[in-house]
C-alpha positions as CSV (number, residue, x, y, z in Angstrom):
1,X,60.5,41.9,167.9
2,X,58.5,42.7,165.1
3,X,54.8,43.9,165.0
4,X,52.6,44.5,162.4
5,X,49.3,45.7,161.1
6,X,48.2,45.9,157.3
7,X,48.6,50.1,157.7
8,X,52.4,49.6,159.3
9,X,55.0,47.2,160.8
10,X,57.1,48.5,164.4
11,X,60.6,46.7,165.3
12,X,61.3,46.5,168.6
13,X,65.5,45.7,169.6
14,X,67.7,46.9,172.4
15,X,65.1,49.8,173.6
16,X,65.0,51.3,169.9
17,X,61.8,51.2,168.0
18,X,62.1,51.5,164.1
19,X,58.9,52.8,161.8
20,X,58.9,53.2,158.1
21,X,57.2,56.2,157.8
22,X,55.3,58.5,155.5
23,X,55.8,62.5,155.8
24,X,52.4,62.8,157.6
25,X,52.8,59.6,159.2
26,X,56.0,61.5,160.8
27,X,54.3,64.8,161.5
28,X,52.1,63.0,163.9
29,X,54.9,61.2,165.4
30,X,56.4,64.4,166.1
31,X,52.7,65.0,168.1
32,X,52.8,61.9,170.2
33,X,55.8,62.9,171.8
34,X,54.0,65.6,173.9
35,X,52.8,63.0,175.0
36,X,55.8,60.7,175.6
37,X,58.8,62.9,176.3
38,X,61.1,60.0,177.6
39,X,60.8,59.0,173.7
40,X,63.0,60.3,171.3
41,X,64.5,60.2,167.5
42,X,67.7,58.5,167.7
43,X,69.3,61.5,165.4
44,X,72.5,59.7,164.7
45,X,70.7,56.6,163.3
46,X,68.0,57.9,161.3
47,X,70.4,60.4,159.6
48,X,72.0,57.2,158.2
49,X,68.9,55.3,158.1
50,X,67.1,55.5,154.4
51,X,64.7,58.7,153.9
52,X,61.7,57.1,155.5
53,X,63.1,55.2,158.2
54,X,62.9,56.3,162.1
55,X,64.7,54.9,164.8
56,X,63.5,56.1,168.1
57,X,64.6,55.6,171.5
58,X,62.5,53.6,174.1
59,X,64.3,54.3,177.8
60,X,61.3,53.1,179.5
61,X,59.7,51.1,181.6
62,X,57.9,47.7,179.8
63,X,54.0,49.2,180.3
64,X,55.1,52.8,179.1
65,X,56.2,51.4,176.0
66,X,54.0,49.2,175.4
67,X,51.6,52.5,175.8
68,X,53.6,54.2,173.1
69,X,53.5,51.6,170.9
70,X,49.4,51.0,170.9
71,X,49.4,54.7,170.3
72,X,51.8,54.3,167.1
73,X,49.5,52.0,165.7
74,X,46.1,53.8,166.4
75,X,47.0,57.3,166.1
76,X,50.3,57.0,163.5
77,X,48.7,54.6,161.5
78,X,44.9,55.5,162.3
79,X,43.7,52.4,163.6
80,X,40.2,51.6,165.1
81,X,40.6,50.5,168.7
82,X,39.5,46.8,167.0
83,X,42.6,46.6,165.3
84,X,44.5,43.6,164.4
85,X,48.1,43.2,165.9
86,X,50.5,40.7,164.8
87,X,53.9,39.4,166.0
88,X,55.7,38.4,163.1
89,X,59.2,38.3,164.7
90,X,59.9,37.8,168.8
């Protein structure tokens, strides 16, 4: 699955979630996961991935990742709570 905003786009496959991100778009990744500590950076795959890709790894339950992905989008991406979200690939 593939959402996106006009700030970002988030794939979703086999429990891995995969973000192009900037260097302070990552740095506040690196603060949501206080927050979600069943999520993690895939190391082995975003080694190889290209210098701004991050593959992270989604062992949850549907509703807690469904919670960690709103919060990519409004607080990696800084999006209003009004924001609009669109599936571009399911």
């Amino acid at each position: 699955m593939v959402l996106e905003t006009d700030a970002g786009r988030l794939t979703y496959a086999d429990r891995t979630i995969t973000l192009d991100l900037t260097d302070t778009e990552r740095e506040r990744l690196e603060s949501l996961f206080e927050s979600f500590p069943v999520f993690k950076i895939e190391q082995p795959a975003t080694r190889k991935a290209p210098d701004a890709t991050v593959h992270i790894s989604a062992l949850a339950d549907p509703k807690h990742t469904a919670d960690f992905v709103e919060r990519v989008f409004r607080r990696i991406y800084e999006l209003d709570e009004d924001y609009e979200l669109r599936a571009v690939r399911v």
